[in-house]
C-alpha positions in Angstrom: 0.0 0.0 0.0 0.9 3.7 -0.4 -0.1 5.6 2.5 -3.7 5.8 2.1 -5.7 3.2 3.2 -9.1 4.2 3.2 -11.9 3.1 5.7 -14.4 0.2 4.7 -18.1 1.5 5.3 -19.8 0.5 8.6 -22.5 -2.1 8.1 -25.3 -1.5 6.0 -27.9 -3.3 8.0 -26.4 -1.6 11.0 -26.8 2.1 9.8 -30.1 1.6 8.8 -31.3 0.4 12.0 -29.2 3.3 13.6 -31.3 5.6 11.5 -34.7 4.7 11.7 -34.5 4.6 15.3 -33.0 8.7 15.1 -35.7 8.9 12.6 -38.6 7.4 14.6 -37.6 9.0 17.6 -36.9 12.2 16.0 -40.4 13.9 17.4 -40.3 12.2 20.7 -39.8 14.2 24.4 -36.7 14.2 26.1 -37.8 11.8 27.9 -38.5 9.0 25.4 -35.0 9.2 24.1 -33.7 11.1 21.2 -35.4 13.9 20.6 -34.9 17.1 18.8 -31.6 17.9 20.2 -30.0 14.8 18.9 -30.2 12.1 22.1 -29.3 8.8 21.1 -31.6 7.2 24.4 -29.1 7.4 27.2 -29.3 9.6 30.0 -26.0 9.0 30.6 -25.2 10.5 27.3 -25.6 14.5 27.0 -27.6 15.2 23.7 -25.5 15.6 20.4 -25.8 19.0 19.1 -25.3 20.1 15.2 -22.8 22.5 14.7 -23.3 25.9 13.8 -24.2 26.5 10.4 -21.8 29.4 10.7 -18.6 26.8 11.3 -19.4 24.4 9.1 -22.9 22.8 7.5 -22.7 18.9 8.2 -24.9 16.8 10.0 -23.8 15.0 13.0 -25.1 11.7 13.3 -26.3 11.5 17.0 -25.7 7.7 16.6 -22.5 7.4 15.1 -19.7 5.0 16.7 -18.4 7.5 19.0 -21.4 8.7 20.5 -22.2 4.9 21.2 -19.1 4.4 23.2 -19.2 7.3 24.4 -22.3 6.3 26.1 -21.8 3.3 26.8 -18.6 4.4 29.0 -21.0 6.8 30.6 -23.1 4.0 31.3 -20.2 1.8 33.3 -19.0 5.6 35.1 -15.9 5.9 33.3 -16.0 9.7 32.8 -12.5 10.6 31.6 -12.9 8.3 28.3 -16.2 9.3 28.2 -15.0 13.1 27.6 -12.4 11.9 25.2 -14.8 10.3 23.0 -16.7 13.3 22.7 -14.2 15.2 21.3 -15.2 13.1 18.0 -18.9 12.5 18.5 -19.7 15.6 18.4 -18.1 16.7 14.8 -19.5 15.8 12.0 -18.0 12.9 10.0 -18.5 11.2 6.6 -20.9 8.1 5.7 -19.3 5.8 3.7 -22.3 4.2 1.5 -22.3 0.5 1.7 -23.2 -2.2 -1.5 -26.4 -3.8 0.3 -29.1 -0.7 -0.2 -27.5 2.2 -1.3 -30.8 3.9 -1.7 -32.2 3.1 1.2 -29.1 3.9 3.1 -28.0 6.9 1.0 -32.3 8.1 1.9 -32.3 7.7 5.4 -29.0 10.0 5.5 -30.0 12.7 4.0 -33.5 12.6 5.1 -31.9 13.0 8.8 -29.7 15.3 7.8 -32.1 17.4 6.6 -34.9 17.0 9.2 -31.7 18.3 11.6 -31.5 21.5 9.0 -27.7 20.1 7.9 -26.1 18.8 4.8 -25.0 15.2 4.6 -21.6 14.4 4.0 -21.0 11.3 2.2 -17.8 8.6 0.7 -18.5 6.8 -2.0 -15.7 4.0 -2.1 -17.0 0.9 -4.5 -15.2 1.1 -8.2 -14.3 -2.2 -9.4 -10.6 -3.7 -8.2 -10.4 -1.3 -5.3 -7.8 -0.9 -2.9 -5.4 -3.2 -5.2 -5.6 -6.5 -2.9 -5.1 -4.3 0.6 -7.3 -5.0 3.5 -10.1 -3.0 2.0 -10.1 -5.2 -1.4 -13.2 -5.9 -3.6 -15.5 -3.1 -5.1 -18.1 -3.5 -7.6 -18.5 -6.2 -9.7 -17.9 -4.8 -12.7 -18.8 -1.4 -14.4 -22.6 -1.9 -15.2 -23.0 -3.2 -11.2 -21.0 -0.1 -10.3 -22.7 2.4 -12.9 -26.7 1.0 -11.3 -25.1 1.8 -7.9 -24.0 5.1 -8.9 -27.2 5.8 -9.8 -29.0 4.2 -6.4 -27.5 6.9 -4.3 -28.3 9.4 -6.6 -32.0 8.9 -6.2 -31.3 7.9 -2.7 -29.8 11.3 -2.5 -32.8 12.9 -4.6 -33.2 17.0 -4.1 -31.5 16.9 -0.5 -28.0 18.9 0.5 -25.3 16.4 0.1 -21.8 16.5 -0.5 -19.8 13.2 -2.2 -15.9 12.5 -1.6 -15.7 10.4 -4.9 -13.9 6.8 -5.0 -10.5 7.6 -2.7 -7.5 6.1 -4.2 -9.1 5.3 -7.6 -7.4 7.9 -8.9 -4.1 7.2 -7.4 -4.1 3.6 -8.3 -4.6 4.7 -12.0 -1.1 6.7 -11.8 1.0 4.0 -9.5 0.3 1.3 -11.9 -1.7 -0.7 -9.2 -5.0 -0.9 -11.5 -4.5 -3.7 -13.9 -3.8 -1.9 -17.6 -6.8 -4.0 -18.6 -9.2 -1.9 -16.3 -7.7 1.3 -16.7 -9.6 2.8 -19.2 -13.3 1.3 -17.7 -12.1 3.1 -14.5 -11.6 6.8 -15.6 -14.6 6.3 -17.9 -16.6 5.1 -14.1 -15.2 7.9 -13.0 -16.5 10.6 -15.1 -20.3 8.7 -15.3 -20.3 9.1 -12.0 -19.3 13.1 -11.8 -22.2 13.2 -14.6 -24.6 11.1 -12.7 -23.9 12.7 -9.3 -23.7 16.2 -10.5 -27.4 16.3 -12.0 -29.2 15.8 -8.8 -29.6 19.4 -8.1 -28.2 20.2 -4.3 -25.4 17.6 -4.3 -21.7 18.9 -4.5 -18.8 16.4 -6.1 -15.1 16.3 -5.1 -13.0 13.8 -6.9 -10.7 12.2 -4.6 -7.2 13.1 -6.0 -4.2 11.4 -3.4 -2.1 12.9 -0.9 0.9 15.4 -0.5 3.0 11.8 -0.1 1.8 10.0 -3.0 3.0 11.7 -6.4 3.5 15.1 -7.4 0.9 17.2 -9.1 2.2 16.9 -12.2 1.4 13.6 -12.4 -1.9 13.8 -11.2 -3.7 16.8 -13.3 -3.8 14.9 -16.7 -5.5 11.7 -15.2 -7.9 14.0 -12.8 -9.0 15.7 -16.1 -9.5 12.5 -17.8 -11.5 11.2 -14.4 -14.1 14.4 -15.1 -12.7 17.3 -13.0 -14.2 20.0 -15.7 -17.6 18.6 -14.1 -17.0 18.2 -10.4 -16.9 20.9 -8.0 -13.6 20.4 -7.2 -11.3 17.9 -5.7 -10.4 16.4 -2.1 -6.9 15.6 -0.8 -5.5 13.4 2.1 -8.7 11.5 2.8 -7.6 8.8 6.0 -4.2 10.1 5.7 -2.0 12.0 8.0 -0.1 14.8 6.2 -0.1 18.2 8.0 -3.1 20.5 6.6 -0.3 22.8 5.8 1.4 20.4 3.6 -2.0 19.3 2.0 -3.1 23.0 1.5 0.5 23.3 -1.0 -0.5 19.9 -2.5 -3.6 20.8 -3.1 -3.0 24.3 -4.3 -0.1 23.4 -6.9 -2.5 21.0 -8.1 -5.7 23.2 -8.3 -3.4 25.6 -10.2 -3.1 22.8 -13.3 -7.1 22.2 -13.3 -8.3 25.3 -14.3 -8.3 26.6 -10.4 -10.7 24.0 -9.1 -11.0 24.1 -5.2 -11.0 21.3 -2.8 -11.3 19.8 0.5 -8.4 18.7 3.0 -9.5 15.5 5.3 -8.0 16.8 8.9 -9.5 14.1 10.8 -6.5 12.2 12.1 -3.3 14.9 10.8 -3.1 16.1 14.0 0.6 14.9 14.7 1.4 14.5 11.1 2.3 10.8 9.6 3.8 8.2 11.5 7.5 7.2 10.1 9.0 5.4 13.1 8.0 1.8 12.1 10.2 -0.6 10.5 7.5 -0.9 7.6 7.1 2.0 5.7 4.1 0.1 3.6 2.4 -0.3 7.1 3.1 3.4 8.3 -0.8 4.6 7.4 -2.5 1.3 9.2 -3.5 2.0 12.4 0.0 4.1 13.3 0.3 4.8 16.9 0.7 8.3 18.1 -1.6 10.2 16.0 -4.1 12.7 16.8 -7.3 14.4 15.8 -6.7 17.6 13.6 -8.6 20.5 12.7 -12.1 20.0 14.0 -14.6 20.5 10.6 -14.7 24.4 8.9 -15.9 26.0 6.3 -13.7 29.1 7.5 -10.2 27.9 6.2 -9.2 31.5 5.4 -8.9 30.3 1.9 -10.9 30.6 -1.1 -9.4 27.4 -3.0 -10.6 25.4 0.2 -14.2 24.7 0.6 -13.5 23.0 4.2 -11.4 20.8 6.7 -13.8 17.8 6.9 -13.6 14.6 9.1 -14.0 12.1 5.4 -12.5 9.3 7.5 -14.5 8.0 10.7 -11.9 8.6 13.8 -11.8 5.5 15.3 -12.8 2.8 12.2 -9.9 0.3 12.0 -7.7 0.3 9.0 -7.7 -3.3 8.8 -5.8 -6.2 10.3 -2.7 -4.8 11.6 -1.4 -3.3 15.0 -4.0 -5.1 16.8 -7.0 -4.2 15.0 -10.1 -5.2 14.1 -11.2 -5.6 10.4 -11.1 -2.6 8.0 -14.0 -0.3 9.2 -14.7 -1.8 12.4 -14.8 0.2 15.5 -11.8 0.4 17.4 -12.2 2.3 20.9 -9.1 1.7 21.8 -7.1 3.7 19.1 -10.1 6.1 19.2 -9.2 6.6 22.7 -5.6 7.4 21.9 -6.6 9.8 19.0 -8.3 12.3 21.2 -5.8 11.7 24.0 -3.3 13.1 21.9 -5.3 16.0 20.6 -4.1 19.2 21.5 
């Protein structure tokens, strides 16, 4: 691997349960459970606030991994970790869509999100041969399976606020070589369906992922991200599950934007906080679950920046990057190192 594994979604099955309780419950009292302020049914658990739309527009999911743990050390009187876990539970992170409903799924996001006034923020992470044989291998079928679930979260998605982080590393693999020459061609032709396909639902807002200050220059990258469908996005995302400084990303990501007619992007801050991990004896294993990292910027739209739309949490602090260090499987929750991340936030 090259130094950006990307998250696997959560369960399908389990999000959807997750959200039709929030929605169910979504005109209860207080005292039923979650209510209007976001209570996920725990009294141990104070109620999960949106941000202001000021800072930043995203829907926090008042049931999201965090804010279960956070509750459920609440529940067992364990205060201090209970805190920490806050620190993440209450930001709003990205939805990786799964393969089992992505309508249904894709809905019952943005139909919260927008009953809580907010925007849903949402990965898209399922072109065929993904993730090159790493621990989050597999992907589509092929391109008509992946081209009729393209379109399944566009309808899911309908005429609700919703911004898509398009297919992290697809791009990437395309340059490195990893995507089998046989594929390559099917895969930037995916690519730019899906910009098309996304982009004509009328409140949704497309950012092609497009790598990491670590992983090639942007010389290398502008000609493939044009042939991927930039022109149509709405830009571009960098360091999605990676670690590079938001400094370092922000001169990635502005060299590149300079080759692609000035297209802005979004910088993934959620686990950059202490910059990447180089200590270990592996440097193909430095971006799986490294030790010593720490949350980054919390989510903004105020970057001070007009070429970047946001700092956004893409991946979930404190999903597993697979099998190593300890971990559970790719995506899993993993309190442990979610622990340590906050910890080590300043």
């Amino acid at each position: 691997m090259y130094g950006s594994y990307r998250a696997r979604r959560p369960g399908a099955a389990t999000v959807a349960l997750s959200l039709a309780v929030v929605l169910l419950t979504g005109c209860s009292s207080d005292d039923e459970g979650a209510g209007r302020s976001g209570r996920i049914g725990s009294r141990d658990q104070p109620p999960t606030r949106q941000r202001a739309m000021t800072d930043v527009p995203y829907w926090v999911n008042p049931d999201g991994g965090a804010a279960r743990q956070a509750a459920e050390y609440a529940r067992k009187g364990d205060a201090k970790s209970a805190g920490l876990l806050r620190r993440i539970a209450e930001q709003p992170t990205a939805e990786w869509i799964g393969t089992d409903n992505p309508l249904g799924q894709t809905e019952s996001l943005t139909v919260a999100a927008t009953s809580a006034d907010r925007e849903a923020l949402l990965v898209l992470y399922n072109i065929p041969h993904r993730d090159c044989g790493q621990y989050s291998r597999g992907g589509a079928a092929d391109g008509d399976a992946y081209r009729e679930w393209i379109d399944r979260v566009a309808r899911g998605i309908g005429d609700r606020r919703a911004t898509v982080i398009l297919e992290p590393d697809a791009l990437l693999h395309l340059v490195d070589g990893c995507t089998p020459a046989a594929f390559r061609e099917e895969r930037f032709g995916l690519l730019r369906g899906a910009v098309r396909r996304l982009t004509r639902q009328p409140s949704t807002t497309v950012y092609l992922d497009a790598g990491n200050a670590g992983w090639h220059s942007p010389d290398a990258l502008f000609e493939p991200l044009q042939r991927a469908g930039i022109a149509e996005a709405d830009g571009f995302s960098v360091n999605v599950s990676n670690f590079y400084p938001t400094a370092r990303s922000l001169d990635f990501g502005e060299r590149l934007s300079a080759k692609v007619s000035n297209k802005p992007f979004v910088i993934d801050t959620s686990r950059n906080g202490n910059g990447p991990y180089t200590e270990g004896s592996d440097p193909g294993e430095n971006w799986c679950n490294p030790p010593g990292r720490a949350l980054g910027e919390p989510p903004t739209t105020r970057t001070n920046d007009p070429l970047v739309k946001a700092y956004l949490w893409i991946k979930r602090p404190g999903e597993s990057d697979g099998t190593c260090r300890g971990g559970p499987e790719a995506g899993e929750w993993y309190p442990e190192y979610a622990l340590e991340l906050a910890r080590n936030t300043k």
